[in-house]
N, C-alpha and C positions, 0 to 999 in steps of 0.2 A: 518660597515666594515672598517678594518683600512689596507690601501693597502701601504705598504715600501718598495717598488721594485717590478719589474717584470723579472726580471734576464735577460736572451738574448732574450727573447721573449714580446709576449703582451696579457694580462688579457681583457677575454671579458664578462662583465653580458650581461645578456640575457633576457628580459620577466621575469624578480622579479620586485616582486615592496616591496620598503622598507618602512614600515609604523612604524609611533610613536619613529622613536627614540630620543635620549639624549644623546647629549654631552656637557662637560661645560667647552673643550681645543678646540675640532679639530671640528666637522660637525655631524649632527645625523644622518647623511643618510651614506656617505662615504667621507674618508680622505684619498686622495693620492698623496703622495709625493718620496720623492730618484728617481727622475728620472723613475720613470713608466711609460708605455706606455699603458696605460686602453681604450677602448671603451664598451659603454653603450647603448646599442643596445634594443628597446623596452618595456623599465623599466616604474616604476612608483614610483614617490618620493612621498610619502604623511605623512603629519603631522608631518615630525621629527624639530626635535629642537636644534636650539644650546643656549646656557645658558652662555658663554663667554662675559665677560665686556670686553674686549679689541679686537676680532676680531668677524667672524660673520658664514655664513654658513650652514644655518637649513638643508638644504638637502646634498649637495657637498661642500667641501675645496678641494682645489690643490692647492699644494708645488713643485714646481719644477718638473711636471712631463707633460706629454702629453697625451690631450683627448678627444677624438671625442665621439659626444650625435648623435643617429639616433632615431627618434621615441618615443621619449619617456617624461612623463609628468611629471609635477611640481603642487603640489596643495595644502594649508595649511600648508606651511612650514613656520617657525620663525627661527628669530634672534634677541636675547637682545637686540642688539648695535640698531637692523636696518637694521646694513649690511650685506648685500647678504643673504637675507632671502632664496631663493633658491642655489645660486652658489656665495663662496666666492675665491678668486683666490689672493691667495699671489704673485706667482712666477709658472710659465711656462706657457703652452700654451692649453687652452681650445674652443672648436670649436663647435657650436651645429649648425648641418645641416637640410636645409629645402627637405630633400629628406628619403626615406624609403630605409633599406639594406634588403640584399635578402632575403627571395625569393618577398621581397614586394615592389620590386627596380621602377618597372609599374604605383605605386601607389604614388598619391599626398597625401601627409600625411594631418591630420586635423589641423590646427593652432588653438589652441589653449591663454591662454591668456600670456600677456609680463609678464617675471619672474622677482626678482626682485636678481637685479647682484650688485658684487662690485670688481673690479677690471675689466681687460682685458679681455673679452669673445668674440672669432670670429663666424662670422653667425648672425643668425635671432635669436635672444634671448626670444623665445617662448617656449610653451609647444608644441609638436606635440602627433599625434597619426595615427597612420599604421596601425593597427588590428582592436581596441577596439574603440568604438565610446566615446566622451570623458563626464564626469559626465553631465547629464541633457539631454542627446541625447538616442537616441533609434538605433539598429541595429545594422551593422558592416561595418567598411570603407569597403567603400570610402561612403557608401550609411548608411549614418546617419541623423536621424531627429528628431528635437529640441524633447520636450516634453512638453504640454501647462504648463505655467509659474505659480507658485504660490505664493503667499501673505508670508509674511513674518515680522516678530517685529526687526530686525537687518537693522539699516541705510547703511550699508554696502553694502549689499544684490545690486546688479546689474544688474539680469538678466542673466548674462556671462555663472549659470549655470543651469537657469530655475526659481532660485528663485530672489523673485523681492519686493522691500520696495517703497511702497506709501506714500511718507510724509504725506500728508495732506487730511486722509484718502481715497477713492477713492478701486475702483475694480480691480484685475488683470487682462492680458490679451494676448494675445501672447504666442508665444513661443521661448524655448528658446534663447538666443541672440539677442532675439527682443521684449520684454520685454512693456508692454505698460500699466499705469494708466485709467483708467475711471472715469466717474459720482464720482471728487472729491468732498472733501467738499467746500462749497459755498465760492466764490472769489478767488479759487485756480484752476491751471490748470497747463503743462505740462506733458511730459511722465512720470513723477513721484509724478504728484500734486506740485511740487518743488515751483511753482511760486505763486505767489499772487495777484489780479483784486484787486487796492485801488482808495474806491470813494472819492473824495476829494470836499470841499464847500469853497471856500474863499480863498487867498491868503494865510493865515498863515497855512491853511492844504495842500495847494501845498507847500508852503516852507520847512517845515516839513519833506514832505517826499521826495523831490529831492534835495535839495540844500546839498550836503555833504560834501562840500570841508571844509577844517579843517586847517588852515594855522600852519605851524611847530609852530611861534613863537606866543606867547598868543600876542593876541589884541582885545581892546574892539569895535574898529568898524568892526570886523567881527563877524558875524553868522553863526551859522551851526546848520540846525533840526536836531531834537529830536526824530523824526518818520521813518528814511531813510526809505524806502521800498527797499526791497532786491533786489539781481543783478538781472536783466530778469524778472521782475515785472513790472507789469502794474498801471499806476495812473491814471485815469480817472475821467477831470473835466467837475463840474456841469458846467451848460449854465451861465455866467454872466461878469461881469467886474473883473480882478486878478489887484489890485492897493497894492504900500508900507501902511501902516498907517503914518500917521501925525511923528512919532518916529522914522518910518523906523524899526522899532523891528523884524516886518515881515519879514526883505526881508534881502541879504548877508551884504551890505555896503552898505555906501551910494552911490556909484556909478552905484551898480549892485544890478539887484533883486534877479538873482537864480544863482547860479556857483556850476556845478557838477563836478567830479572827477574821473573817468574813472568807473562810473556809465552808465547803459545801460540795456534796457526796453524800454518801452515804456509812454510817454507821450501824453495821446488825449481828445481832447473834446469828451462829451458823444454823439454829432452827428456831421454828418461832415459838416454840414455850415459853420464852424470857427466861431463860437457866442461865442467859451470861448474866451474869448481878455486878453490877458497881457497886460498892457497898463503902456509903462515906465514914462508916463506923461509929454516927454520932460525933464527927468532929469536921470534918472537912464539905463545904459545898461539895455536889459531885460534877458539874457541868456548869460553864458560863459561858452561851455563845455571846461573843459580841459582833451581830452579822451575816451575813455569809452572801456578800459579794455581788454577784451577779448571776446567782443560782441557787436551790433551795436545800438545807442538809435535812437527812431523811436519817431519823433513829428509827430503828427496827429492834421488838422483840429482845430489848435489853433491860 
């Protein structure tokens, strides 16, 4: 729908939902500009596209015009660029409201998930739903419930709509929005299998897998393993003495044995008497975090 004015008045869709379109200028879903005054009253965008190198807008573009969203979703929509795979906004004013219009004014709309915008968008930049309980749900607003979650071969796959990707094999579980892995495969664990349990024997398999720091400028007295274990993984050392070798090969520098870099997981002896020992021998720092990211590393029992 390509909307160029609304003359002295204002255009209102209503419960359409616009699916699969294509555009490769303005928006697959709807283009409104000249100064229109549109609301889009318990719609549904799904799957349209836009196909434009130089701007964006898989479901809505607005050009200078005025728009209020009540109710209404967003879901599978693209953009070449990237940009505003749901709502692309050149110029005016776009507004998407966390309330239902009437007669469903009573009703707290379902939130849905964050669309993806480019430019100025006023409100809560979500999908909602007023009526219709939204993809992976059973019934009708207000009184919507999940539907148990299923397995899936797409890493993407989140849960958000029921469906759900186990990295590292493992069962589904839940429902949906709450989405849960099981009985992964062996050494892996979190709500998605995501993580990984690493047994480590000796200094140079601790170093290996935690020392990541990586200094910008090449130098020979630094080290950095080979084996990082991933964010939120687990290393778990055997019972013994952690020493540099005679070369220090093993360990960051000579001053330090291990220095991580906004790494975070966890580090623990295999029980908790503290029997694993780093032992800097009177010469070497034993640990220097610098970090750890966007999650907290947890020493155990070392």
């Amino acid at each position: 729908l390509y909307v160029s004015g609304t003359g002295v008045g204002k255009l209102t869709l209503r419960a359409t939902t616009f699916k699969d379109g294509l555009a490769s200028s303005y928006a697959g879903g709807i283009f409104i500009s000249s100064s229109s005054i549109v609301d889009i009253n318990l719609c549904v965008f799904s799957g349209c596209r836009s196909t434009s190198t130089s701007s964006g807008g898989g479901a809505i573009k607005v050009y200078i015009a005025t728009v209020d969203i009540y109710g209404t979703s967003f879901t599978g929509n693209t953009a070449a660029t990237g940009n505003g795979e749901d709502i692309y906004v050149s110029s005016g004013t776009i507004t998407i409201h966390d309330t239902c219009p009437i007669p469903y004014s009573s009703t707290t709309p379902f939130q849905g998930s964050a669309l993806g915008i480019y430019g100025t968008v006023g409100g809560n930049t979500h999908s909602y739903s007023c009526v219709v309980c939204q993809i992976g749900y059973s019934g009708t607003m207000p009184d919507c419930t999940g539907y148990p979650c299923k397995a899936t071969s797409f890493s993407s796959d989140d849960g958000s709509d029921g469906n759900f990707y186990c990295i590292n094999g493992g069962d589904v579980g839940g429902t949906t929005g709450n989405c849960t892995c099981t009985n992964c495969d062996t050494g892996n664990f979190g709500e998605s299998c995501q993580y990984t349990q690493h047994q480590v024997d000796g200094m140079s398999e601790l170093f290996n897998k935690v020392s990541n720091y990586n200094p910008r400028e090449s130098s020979s007295s630094y080290n950095t393993g080979n084996a990082i274990m991933s964010f939120g993984s687990i290393a778990v050392m055997a019972v013994g003495e952690y020493k540099c070798s005679g070369t220090g090969d093993n360990c960051q520098q000579s001053t330090k044995m291990l220095y991580t870099s906004a790494l975070y997981g966890e580090v623990k002896c295999i029980n908790d008497e503290a029997t694993c020992i780093i032992d800097g021998e009177d010469t070497r720092q034993i640990l220097y975090v610098s970090g750890t990211g966007v999650g907290k590393l947890t020493l155990r029992a070392t």
